[in-house]
SEKE-556895 format. One record per residue (C-alpha): residue in one letter; z, y negated, x negated. Coordinates in steps of 0.25 Angstrom, whole numbers, padded with zeros to 4 digits, always signed. Each point is the difference from the previous one (the first is absolute). Layout:
BEGIN
AZYX ...
% end
This chain:
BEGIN
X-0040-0055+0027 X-0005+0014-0008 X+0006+0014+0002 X+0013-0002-0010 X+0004-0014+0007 X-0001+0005+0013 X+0007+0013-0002 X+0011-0007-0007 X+0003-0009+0012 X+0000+0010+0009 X+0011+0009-0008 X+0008-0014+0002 X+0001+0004+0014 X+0008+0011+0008 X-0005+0013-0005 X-0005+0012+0009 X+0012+0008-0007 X+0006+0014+0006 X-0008+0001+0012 X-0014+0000-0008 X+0004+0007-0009 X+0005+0012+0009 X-0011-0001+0005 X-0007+0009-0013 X+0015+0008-0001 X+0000+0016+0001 X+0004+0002+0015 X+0015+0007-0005 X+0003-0010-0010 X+0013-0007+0008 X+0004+0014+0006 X+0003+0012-0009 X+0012+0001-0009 X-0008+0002-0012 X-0004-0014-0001 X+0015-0005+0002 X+0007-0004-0011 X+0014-0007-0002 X-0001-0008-0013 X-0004-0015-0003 X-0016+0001-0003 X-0006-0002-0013 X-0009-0014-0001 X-0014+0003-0005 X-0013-0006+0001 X-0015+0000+0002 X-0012-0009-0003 X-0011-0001+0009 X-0011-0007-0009 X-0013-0007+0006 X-0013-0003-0007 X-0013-0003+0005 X-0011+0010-0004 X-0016-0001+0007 X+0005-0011+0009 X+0011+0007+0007 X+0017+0001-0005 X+0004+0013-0005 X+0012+0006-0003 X+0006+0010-0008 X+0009+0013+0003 X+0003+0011-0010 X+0002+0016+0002 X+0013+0004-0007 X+0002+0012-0010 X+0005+0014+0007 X+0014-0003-0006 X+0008+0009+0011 X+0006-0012+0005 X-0001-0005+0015 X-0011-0008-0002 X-0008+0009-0011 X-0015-0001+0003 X+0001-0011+0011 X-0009-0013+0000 X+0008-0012-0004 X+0001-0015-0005 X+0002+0000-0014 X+0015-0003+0000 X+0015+0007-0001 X+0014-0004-0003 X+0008-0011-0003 X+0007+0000-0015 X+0011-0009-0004 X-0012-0008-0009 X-0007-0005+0010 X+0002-0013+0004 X-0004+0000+0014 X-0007+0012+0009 X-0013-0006-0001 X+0000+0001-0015 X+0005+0016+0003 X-0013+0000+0007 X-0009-0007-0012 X+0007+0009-0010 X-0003+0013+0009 X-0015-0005+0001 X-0002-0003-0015 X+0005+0013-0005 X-0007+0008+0012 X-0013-0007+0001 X-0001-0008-0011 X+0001-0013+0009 X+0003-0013-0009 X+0011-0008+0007 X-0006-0014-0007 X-0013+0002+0009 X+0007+0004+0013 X+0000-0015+0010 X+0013+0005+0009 X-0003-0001+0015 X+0012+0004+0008 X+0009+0012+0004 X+0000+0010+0012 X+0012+0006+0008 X+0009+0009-0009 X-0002+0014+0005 X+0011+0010-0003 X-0003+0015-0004 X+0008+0009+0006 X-0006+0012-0006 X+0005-0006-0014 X+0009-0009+0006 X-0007-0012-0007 X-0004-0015+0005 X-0011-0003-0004 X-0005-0016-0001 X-0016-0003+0000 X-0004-0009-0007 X-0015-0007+0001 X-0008-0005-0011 X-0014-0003-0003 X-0009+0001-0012 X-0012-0010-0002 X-0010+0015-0003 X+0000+0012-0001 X+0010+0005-0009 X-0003+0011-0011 X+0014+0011+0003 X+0003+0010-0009 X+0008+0011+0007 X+0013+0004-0006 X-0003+0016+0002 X+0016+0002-0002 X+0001-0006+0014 X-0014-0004+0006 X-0009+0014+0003 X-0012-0010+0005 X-0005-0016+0005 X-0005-0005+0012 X-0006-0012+0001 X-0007-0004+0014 X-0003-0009+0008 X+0011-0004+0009 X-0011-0002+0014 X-0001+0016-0001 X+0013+0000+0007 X-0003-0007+0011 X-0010+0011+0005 X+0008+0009+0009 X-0005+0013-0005 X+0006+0000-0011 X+0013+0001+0006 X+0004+0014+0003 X+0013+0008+0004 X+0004+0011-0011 X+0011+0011+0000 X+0009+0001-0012 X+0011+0010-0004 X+0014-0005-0007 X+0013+0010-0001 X-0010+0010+0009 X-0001-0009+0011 X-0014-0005+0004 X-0001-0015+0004 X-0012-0007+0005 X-0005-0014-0007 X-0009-0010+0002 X-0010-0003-0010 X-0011-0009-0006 X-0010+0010-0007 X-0008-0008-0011 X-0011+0009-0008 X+0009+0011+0002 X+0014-0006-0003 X+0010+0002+0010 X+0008-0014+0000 X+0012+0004+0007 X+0014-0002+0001 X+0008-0014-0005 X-0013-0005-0006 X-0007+0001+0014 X+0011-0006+0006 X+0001-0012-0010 X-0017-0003-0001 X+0000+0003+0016 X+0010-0013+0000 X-0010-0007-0010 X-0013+0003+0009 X+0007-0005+0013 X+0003-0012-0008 X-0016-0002-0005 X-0002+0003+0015 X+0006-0014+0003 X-0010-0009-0011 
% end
């Protein structure tokens, strides 16, 4: 059984879910007002793509734009919101990726989906979804939303030091964070909390 075939049976059981992914969560996230918010969510989603590259998987976040929204400038997934034309949330997440990245969603083999985790910050929940590709793609950044790529390898991760604690200031408050640093790229916030979920999972093959 290779990488995909295991990793899709192991999606098919129980998933780590909120407790993993807490684990990665800014310290204030469930206690200060400012994260409250009293309306339904909006559903978005992200794609988390794997390829093998130089004998190891890799995998692929994106730096968004300084666009002066909450997440301006933040490591993510390619990925965002639900609209009434998609057909499913998986294909939000395929259509988000293709206009981002340039990721076709005719070479994408689909593997399985992690725990919806809700944003409080934007009041959105967010649905991973996790593909592979059979190589390395060639992406193509959209520079309206995507400042920059990373691609690495996903056993980096696994190395505790690059896991560090970081202070962070919203509505003049200052929170602290944990943090995967990769080539100096702060991975922080949902997207650590959604890939820490998907490394405990590899942790199980």
């Amino acid at each position: 059984m290779n990488f995909t075939e295991k990793l899709r049976t192991e999606l098919q059981k129980p998933l780590p879910g909120i407790e993993t992914q807490l684990e990665m969560a800014s310290g204030n996230r469930l206690f200060y007002k400012e994260f409250q918010n009293t309306g339904p969510p909006q559903n978005g989603s992200v794609l988390i793509v794997l390829y093998p590259f130089k004998s190891k998987w890799n995998t692929v976040f994106i730096k968004r734009t300084n666009d002066n929204g909450p997440h301006s400038g933040q490591m993510a997934f390619p990925g965002g919101m639900y609209e009434k034309n998609d057909e499913t949330l998986y294909a939000t997440a395929l259509r988000e990726a293709n206009e981002e990245i340039g990721i076709n969603k005719n070479q994408v083999n689909f593997v399985g989906k992690l725990t919806p985790l809700h944003i409080p910050v934007s009041n959105i929940l967010v649905h991973p979804f996790i593909v592979t590709l059979p190589e390395k793609p060639i992406l193509t950044p959209n520079k309206k939303e995507v400042d920059d790529i990373l691609e690495t390898p996903i056993d980096i991760f696994f190395d505790t030091k690059n896991h560090l604690p970081f202070t962070f200031k919203y509505k003049e408050k200052t929170f602290i964070s944990s943090c995967f640093l990769i080539e100096n790229y702060k991975i922080w916030g949902a997207t650590a909390m959604i890939w820490n979920e998907f490394l405990s999972i590899c942790k199980r093959l």
